[in-house]
CHARMM-style PDB file with segment names, atoms N, HN, CA, C and O in Angstrom:
ATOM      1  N   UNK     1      -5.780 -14.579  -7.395  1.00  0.00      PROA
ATOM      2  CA  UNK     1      -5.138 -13.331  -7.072  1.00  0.00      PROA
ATOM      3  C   UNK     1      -3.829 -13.633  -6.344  1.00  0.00      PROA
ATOM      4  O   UNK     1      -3.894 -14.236  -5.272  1.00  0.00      PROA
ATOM      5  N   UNK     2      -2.627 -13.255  -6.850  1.00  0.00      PROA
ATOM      6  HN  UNK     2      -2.574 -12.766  -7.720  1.00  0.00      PROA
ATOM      7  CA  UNK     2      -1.559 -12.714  -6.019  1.00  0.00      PROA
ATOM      8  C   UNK     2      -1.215 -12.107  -4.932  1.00  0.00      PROA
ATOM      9  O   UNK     2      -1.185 -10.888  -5.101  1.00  0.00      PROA
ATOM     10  N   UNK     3      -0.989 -12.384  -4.065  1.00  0.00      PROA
ATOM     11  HN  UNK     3      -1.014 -13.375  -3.928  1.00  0.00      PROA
ATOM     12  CA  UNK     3      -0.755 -11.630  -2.985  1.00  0.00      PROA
ATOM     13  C   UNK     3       0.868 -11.510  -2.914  1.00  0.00      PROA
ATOM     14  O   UNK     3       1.629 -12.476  -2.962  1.00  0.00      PROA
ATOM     15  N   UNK     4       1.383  -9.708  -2.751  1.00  0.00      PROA
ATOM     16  HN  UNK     4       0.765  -8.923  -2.712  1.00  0.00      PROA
ATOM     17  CA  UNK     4       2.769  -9.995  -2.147  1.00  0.00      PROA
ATOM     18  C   UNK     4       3.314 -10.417  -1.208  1.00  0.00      PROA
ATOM     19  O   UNK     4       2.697 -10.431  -0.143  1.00  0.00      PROA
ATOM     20  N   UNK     5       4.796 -10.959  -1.281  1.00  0.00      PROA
ATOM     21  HN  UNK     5       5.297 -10.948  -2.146  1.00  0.00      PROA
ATOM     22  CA  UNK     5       5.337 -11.501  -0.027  1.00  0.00      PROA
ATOM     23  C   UNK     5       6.298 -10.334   0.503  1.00  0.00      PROA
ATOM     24  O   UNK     5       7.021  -9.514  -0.063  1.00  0.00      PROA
ATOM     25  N   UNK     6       6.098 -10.516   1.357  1.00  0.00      PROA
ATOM     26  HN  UNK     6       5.511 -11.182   1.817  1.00  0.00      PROA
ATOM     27  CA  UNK     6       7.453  -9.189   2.447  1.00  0.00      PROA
ATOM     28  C   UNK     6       7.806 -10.461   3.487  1.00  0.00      PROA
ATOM     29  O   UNK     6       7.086 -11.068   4.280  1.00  0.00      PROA
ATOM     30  N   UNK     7       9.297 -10.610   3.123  1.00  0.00      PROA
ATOM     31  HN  UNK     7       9.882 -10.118   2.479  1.00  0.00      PROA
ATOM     32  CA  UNK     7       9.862 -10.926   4.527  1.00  0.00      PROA
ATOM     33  C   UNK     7      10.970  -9.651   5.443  1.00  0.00      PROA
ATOM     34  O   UNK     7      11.498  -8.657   4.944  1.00  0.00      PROA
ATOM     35  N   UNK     8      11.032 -10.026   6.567  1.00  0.00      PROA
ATOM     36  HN  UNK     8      10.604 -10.833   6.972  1.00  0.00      PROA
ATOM     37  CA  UNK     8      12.182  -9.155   7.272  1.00  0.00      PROA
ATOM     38  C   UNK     8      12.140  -9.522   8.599  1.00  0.00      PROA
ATOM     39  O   UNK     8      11.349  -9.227   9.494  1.00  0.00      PROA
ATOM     40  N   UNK     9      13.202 -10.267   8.574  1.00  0.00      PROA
ATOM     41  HN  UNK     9      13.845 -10.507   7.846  1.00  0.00      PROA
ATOM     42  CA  UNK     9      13.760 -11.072  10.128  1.00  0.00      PROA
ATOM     43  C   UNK     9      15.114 -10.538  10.347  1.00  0.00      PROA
ATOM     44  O   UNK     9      15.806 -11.296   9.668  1.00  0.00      PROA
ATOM     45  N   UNK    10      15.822  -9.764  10.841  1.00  0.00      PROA
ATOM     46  HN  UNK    10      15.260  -9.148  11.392  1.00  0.00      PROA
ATOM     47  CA  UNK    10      17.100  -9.716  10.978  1.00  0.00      PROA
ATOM     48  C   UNK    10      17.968  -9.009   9.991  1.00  0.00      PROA
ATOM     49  O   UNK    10      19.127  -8.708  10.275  1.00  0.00      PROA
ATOM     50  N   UNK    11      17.305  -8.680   8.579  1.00  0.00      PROA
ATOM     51  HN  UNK    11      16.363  -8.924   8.348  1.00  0.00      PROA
ATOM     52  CA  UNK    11      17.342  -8.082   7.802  1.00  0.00      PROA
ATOM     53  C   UNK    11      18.203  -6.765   7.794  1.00  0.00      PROA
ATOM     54  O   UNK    11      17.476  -5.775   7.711  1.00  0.00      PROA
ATOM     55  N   UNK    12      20.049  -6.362   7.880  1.00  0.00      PROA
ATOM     56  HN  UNK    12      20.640  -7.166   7.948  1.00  0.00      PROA
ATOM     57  CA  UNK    12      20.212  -5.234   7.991  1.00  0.00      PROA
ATOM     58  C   UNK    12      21.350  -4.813   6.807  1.00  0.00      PROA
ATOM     59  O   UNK    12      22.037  -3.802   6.657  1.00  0.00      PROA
ATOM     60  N   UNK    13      21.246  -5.834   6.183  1.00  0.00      PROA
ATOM     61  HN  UNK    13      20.688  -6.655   6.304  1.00  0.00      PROA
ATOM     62  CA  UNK    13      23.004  -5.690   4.717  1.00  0.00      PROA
ATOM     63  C   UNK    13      22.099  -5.341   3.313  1.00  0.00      PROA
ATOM     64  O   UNK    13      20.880  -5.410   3.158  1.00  0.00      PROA
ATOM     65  N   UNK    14      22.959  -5.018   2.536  1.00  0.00      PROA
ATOM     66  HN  UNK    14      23.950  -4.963   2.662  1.00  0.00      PROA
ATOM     67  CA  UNK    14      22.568  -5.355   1.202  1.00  0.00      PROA
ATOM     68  C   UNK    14      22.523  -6.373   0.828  1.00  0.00      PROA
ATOM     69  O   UNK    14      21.529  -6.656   0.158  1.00  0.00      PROA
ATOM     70  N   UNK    15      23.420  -7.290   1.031  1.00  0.00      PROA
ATOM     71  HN  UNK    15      24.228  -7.061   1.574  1.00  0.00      PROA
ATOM     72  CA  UNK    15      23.679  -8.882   0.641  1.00  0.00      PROA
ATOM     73  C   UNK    15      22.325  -9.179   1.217  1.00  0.00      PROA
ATOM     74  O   UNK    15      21.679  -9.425   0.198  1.00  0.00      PROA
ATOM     75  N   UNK    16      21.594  -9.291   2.121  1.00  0.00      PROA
ATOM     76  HN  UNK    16      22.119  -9.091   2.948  1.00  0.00      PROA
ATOM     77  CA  UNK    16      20.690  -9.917   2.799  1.00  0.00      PROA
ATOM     78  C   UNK    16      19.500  -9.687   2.025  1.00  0.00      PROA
ATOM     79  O   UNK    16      18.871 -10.643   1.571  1.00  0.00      PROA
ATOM     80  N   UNK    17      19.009  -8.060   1.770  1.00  0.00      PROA
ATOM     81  HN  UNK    17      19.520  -7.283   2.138  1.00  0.00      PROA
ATOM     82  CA  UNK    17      17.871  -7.339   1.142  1.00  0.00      PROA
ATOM     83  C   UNK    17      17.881  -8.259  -0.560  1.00  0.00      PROA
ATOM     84  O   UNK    17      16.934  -8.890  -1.028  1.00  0.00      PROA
ATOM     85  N   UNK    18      19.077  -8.083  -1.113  1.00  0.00      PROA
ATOM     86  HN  UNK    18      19.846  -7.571  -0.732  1.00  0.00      PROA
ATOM     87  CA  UNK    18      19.559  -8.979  -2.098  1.00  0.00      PROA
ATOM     88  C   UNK    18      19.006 -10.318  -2.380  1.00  0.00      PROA
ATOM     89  O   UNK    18      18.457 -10.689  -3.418  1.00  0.00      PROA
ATOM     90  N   UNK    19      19.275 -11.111  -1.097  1.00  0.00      PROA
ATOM     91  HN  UNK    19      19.720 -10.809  -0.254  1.00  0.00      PROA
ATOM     92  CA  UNK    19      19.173 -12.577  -1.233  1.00  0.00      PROA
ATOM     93  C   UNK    19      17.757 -12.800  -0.679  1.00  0.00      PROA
ATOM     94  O   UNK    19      17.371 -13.956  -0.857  1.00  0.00      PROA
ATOM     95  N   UNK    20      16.592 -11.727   0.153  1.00  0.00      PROA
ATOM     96  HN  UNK    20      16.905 -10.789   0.297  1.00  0.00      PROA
ATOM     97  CA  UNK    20      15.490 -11.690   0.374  1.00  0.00      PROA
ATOM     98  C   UNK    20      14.837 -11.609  -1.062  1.00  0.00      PROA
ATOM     99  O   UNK    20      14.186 -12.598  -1.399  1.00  0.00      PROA
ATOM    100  N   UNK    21      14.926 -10.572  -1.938  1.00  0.00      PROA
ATOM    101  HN  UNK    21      15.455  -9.769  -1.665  1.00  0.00      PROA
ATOM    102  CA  UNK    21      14.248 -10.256  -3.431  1.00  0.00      PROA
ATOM    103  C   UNK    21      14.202 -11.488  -4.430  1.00  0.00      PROA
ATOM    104  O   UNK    21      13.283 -11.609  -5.240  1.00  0.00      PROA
ATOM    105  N   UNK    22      15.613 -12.713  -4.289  1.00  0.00      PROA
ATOM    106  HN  UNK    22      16.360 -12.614  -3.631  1.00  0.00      PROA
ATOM    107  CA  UNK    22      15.437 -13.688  -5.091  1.00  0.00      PROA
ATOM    108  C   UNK    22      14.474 -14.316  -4.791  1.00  0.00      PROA
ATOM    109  O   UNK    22      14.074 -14.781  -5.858  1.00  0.00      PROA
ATOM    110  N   UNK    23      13.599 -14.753  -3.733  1.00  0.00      PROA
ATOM    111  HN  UNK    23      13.923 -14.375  -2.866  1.00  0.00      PROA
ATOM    112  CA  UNK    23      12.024 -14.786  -2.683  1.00  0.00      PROA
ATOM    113  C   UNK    23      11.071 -14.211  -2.898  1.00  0.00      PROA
ATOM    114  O   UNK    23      10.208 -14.932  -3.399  1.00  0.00      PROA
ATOM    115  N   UNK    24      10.778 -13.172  -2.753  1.00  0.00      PROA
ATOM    116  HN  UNK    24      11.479 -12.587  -2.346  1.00  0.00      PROA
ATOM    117  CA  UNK    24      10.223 -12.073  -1.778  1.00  0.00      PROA
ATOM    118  C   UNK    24      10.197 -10.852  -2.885  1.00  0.00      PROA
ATOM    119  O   UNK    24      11.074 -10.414  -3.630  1.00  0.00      PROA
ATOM    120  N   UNK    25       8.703 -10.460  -2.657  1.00  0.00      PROA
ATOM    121  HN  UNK    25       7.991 -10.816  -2.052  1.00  0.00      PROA
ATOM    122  CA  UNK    25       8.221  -8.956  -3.502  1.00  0.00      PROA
ATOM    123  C   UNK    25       9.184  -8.096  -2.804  1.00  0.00      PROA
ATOM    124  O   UNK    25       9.972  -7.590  -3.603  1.00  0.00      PROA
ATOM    125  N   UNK    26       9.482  -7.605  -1.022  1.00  0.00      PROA
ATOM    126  HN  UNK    26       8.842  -8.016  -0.373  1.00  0.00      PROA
ATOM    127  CA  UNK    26       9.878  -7.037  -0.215  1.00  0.00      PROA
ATOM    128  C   UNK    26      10.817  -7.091   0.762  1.00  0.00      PROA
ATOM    129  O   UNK    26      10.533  -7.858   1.683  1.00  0.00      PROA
ATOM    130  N   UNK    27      11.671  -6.612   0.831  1.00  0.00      PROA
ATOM    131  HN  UNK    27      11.902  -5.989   0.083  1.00  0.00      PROA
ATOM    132  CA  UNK    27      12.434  -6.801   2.566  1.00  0.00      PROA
ATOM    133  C   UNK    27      12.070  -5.826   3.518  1.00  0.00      PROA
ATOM    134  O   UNK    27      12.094  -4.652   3.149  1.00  0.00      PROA
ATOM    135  N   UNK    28      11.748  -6.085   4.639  1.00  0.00      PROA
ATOM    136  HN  UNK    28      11.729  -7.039   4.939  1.00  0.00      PROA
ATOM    137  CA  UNK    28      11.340  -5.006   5.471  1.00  0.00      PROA
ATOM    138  C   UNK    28      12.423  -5.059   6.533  1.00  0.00      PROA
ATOM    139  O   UNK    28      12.598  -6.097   7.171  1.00  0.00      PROA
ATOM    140  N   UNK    29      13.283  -3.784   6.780  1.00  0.00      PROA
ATOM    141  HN  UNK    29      13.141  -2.940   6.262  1.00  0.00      PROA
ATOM    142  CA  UNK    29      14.165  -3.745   7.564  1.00  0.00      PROA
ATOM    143  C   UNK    29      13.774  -2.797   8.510  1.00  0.00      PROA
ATOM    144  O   UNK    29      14.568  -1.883   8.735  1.00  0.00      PROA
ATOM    145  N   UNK    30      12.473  -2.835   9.246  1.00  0.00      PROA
ATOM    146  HN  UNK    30      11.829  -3.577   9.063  1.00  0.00      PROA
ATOM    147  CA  UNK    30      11.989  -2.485  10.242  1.00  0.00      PROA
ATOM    148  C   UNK    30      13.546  -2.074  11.168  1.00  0.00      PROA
ATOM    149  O   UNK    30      14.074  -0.964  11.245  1.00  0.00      PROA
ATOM    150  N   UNK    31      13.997  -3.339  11.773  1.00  0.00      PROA
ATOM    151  HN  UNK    31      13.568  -4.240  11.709  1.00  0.00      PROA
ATOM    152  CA  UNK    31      14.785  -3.064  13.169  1.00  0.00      PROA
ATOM    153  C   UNK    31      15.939  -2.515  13.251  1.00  0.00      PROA
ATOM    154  O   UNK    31      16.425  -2.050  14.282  1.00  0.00      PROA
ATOM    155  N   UNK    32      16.641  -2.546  11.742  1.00  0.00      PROA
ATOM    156  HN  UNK    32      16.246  -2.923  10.905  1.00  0.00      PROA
ATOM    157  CA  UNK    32      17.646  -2.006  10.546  1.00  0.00      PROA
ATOM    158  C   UNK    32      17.516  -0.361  11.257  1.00  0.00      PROA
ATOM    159  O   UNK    32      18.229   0.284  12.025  1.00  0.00      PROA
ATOM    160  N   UNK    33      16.419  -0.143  10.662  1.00  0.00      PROA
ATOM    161  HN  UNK    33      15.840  -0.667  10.038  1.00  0.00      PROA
ATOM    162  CA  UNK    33      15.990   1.451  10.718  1.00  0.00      PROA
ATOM    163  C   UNK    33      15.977   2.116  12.273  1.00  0.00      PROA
ATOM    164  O   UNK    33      16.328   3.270  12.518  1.00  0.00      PROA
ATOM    165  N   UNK    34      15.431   1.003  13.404  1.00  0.00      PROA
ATOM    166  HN  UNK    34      15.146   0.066  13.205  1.00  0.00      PROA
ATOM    167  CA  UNK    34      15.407   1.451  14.889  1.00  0.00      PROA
ATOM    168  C   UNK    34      17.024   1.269  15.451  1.00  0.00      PROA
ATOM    169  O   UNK    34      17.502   1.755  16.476  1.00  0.00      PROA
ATOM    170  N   UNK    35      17.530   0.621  14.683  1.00  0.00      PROA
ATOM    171  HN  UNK    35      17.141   0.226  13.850  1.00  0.00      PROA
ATOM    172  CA  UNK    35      19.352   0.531  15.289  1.00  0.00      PROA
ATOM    173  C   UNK    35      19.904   2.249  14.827  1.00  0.00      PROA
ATOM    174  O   UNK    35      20.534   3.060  15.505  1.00  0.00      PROA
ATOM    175  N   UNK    36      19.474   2.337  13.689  1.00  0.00      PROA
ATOM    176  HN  UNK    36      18.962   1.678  13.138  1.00  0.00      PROA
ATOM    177  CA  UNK    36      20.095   3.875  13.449  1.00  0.00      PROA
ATOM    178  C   UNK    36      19.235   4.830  13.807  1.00  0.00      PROA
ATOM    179  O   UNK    36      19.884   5.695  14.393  1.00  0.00      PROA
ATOM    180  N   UNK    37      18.391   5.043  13.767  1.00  0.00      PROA
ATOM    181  HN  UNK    37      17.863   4.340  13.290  1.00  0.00      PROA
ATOM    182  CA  UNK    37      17.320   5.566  15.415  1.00  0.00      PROA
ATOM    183  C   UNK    37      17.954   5.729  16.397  1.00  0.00      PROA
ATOM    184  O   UNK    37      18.081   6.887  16.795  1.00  0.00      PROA
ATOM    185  N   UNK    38      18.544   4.693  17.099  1.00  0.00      PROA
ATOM    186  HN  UNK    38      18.441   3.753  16.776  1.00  0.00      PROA
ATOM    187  CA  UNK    38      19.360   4.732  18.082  1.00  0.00      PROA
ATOM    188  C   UNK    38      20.712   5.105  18.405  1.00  0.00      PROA
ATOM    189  O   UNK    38      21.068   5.535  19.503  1.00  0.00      PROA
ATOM    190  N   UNK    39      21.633   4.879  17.158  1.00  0.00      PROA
ATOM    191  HN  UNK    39      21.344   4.530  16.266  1.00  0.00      PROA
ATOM    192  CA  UNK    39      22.662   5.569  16.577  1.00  0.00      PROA
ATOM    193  C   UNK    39      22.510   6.965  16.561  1.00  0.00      PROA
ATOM    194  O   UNK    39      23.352   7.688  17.094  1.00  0.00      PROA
ATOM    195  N   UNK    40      21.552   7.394  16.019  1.00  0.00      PROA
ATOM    196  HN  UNK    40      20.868   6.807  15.586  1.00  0.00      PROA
ATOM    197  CA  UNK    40      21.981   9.098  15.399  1.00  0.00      PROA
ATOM    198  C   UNK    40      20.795   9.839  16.730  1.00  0.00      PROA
ATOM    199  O   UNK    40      20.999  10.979  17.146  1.00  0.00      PROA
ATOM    200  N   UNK    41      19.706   9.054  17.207  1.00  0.00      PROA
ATOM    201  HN  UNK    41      19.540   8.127  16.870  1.00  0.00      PROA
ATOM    202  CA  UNK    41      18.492   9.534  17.965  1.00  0.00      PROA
ATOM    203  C   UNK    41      18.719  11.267  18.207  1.00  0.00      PROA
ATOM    204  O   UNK    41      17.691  11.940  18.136  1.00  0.00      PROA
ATOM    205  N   UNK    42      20.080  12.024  18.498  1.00  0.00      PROA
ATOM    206  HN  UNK    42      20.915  11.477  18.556  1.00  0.00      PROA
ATOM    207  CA  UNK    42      20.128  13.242  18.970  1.00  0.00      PROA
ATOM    208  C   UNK    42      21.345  14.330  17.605  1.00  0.00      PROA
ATOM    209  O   UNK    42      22.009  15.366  17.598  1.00  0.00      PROA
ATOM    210  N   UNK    43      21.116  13.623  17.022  1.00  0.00      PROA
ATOM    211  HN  UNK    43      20.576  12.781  17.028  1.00  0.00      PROA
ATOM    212  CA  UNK    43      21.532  14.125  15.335  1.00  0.00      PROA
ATOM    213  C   UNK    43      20.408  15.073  14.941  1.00  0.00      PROA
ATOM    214  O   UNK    43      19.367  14.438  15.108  1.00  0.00      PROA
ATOM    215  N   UNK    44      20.170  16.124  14.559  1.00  0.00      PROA
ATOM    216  HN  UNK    44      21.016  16.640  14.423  1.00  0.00      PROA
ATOM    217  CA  UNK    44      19.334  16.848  13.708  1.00  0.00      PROA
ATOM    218  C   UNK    44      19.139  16.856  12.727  1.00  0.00      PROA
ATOM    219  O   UNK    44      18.197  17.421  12.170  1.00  0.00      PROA
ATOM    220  N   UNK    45      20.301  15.991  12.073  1.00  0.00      PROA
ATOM    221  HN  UNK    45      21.066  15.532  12.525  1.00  0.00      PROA
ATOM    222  CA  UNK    45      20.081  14.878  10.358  1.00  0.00      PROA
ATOM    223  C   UNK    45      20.200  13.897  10.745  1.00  0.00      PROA
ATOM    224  O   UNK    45      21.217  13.207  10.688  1.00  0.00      PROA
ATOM    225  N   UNK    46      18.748  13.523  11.423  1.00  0.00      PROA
ATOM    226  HN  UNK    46      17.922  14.084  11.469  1.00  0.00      PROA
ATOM    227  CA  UNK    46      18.291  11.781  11.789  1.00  0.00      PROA
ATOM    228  C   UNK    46      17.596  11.537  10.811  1.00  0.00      PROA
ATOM    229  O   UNK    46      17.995  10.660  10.045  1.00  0.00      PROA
ATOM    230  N   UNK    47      16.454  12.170  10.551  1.00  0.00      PROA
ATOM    231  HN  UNK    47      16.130  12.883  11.173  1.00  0.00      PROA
ATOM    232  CA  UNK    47      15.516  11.655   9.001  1.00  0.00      PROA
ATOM    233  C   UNK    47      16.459  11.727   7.924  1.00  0.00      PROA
ATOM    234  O   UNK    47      16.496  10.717   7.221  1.00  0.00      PROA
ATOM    235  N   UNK    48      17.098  12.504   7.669  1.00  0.00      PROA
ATOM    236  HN  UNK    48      17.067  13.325   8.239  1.00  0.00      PROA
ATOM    237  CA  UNK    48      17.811  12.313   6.363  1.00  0.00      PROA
ATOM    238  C   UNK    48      19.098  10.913   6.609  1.00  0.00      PROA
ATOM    239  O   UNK    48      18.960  10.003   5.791  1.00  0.00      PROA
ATOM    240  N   UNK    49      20.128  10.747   7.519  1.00  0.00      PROA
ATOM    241  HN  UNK    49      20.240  11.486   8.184  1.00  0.00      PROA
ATOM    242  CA  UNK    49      21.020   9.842   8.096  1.00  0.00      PROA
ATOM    243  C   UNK    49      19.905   8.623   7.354  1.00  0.00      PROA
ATOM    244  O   UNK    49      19.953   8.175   6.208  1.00  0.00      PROA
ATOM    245  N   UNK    50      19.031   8.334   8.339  1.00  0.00      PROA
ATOM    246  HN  UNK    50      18.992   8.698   9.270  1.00  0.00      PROA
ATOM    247  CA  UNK    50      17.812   7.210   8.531  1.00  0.00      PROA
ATOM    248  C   UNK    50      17.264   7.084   6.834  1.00  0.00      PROA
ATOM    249  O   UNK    50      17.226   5.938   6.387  1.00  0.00      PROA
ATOM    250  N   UNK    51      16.896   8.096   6.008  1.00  0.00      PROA
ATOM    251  HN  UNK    51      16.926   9.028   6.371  1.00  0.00      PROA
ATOM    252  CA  UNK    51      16.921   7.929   4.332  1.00  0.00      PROA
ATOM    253  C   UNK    51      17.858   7.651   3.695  1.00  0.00      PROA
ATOM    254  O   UNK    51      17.651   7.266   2.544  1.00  0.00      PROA
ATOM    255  N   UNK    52      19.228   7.736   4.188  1.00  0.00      PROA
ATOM    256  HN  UNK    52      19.396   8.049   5.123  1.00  0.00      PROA
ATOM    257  CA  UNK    52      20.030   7.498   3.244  1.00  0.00      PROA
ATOM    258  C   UNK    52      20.536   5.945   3.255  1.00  0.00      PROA
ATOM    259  O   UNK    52      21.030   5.265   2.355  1.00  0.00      PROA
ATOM    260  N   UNK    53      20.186   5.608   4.777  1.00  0.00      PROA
ATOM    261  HN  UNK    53      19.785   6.160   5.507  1.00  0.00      PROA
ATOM    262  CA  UNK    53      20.574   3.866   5.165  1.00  0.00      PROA
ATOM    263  C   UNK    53      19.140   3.264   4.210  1.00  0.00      PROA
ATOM    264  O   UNK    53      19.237   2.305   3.444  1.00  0.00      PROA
ATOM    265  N   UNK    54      18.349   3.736   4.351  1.00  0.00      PROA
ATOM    266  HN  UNK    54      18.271   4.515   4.973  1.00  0.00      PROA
ATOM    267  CA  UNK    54      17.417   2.918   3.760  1.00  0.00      PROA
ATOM    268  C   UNK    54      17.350   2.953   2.215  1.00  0.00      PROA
ATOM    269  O   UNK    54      16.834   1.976   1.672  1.00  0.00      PROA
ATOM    270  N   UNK    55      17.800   3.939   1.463  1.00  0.00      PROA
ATOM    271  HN  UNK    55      18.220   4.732   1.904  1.00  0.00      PROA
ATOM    272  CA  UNK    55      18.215   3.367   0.315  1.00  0.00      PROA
ATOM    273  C   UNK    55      19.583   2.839  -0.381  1.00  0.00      PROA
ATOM    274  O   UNK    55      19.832   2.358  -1.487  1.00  0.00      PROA
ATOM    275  N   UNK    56      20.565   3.232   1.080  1.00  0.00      PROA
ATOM    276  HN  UNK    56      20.363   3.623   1.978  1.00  0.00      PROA
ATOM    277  CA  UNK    56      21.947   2.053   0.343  1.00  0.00      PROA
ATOM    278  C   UNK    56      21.762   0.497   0.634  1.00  0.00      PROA
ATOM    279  O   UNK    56      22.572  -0.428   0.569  1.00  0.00      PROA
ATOM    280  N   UNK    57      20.377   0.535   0.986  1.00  0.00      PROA
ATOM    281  HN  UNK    57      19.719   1.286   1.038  1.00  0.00      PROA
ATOM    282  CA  UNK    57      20.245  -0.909   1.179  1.00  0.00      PROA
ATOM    283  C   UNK    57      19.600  -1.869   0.297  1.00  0.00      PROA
ATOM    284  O   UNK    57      19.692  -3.095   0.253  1.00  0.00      PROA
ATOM    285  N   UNK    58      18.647  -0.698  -0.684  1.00  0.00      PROA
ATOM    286  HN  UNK    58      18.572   0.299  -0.649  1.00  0.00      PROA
ATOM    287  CA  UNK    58      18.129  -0.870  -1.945  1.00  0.00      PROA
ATOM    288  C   UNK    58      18.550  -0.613  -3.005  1.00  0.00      PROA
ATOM    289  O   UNK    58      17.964  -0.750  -4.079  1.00  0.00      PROA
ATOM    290  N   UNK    59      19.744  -0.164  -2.794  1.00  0.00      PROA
ATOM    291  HN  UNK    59      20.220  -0.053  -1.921  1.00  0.00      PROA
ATOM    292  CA  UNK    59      20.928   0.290  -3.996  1.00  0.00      PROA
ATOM    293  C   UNK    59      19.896   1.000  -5.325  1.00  0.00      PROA
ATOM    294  O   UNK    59      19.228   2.033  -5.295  1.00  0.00      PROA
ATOM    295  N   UNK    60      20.064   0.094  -6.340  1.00  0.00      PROA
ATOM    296  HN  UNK    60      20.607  -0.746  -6.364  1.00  0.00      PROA
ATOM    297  CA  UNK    60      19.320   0.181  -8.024  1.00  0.00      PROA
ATOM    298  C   UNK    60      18.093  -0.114  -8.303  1.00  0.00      PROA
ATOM    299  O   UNK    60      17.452   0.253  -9.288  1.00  0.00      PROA
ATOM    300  N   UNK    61      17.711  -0.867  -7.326  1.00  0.00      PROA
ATOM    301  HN  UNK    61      18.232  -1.165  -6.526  1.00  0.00      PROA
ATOM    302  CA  UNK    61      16.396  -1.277  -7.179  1.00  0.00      PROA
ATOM    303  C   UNK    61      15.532  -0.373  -7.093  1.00  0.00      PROA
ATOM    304  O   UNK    61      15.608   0.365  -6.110  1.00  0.00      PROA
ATOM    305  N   UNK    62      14.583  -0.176  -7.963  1.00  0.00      PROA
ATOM    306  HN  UNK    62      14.522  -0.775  -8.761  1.00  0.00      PROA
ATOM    307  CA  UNK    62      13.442   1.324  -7.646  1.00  0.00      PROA
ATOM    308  C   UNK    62      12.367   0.323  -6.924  1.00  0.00      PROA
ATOM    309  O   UNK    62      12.158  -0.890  -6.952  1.00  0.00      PROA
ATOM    310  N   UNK    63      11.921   1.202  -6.408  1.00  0.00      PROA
ATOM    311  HN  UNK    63      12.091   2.187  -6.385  1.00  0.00      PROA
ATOM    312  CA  UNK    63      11.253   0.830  -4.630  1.00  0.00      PROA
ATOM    313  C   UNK    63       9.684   1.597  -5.549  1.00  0.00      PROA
ATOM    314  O   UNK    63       9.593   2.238  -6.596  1.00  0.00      PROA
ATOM    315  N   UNK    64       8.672   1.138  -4.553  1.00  0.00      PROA
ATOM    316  HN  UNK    64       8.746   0.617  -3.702  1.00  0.00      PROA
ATOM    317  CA  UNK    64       7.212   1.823  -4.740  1.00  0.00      PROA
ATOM    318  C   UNK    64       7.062   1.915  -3.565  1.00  0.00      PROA
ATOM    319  O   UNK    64       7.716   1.165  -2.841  1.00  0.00      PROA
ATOM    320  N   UNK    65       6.134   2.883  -2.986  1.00  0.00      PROA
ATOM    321  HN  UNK    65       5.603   3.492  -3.575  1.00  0.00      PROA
ATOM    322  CA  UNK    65       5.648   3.338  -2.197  1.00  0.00      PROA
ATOM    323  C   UNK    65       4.504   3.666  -1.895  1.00  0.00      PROA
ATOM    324  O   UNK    65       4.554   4.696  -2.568  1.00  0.00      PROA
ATOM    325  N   UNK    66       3.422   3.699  -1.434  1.00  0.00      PROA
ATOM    326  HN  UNK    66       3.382   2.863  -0.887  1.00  0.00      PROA
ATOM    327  CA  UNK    66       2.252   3.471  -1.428  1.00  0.00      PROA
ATOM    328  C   UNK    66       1.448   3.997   0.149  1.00  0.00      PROA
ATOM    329  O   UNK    66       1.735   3.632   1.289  1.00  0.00      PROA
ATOM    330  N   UNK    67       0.322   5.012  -0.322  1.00  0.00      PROA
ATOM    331  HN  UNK    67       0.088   5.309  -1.249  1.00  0.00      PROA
ATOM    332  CA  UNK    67      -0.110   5.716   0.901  1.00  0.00      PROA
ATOM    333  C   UNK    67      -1.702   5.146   0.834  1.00  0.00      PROA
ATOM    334  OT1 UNK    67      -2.514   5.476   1.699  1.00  0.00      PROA
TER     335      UNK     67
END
């Protein structure tokens, strides 16, 4: 059995998410996401701001998601 790999260390460019996938099932830009958290925190388009960084970071790439 396969298991996926997710890395995410420092992880906050496209170039990076990019050069993680030639690797890696995943990039996880966990801290990516808490910097603009912190950026917008008193924005009332923080969830949307915070969705839109997280997919210019995945550009073309279709993403899965899983609950």
């Amino acid at each position: 059995m396969r298991l996926p790999v997710a890395v995410g260390f420092g992880i906050s460019t496209v170039a990076q998410v990019r050069q993680v996938w030639r690797f890696a099932d995943a990039a996880v830009i966990g801290s990516a996401i808490v910097s603009e958290i912190e950026r917008f925190g008193n924005s009332p388009g923080l969830v949307k701001r915070v969705g839109e960084f997280a997919r210019s970071l995945v550009g073309s790439k279709q993403t899965h998601f899983t609950s």
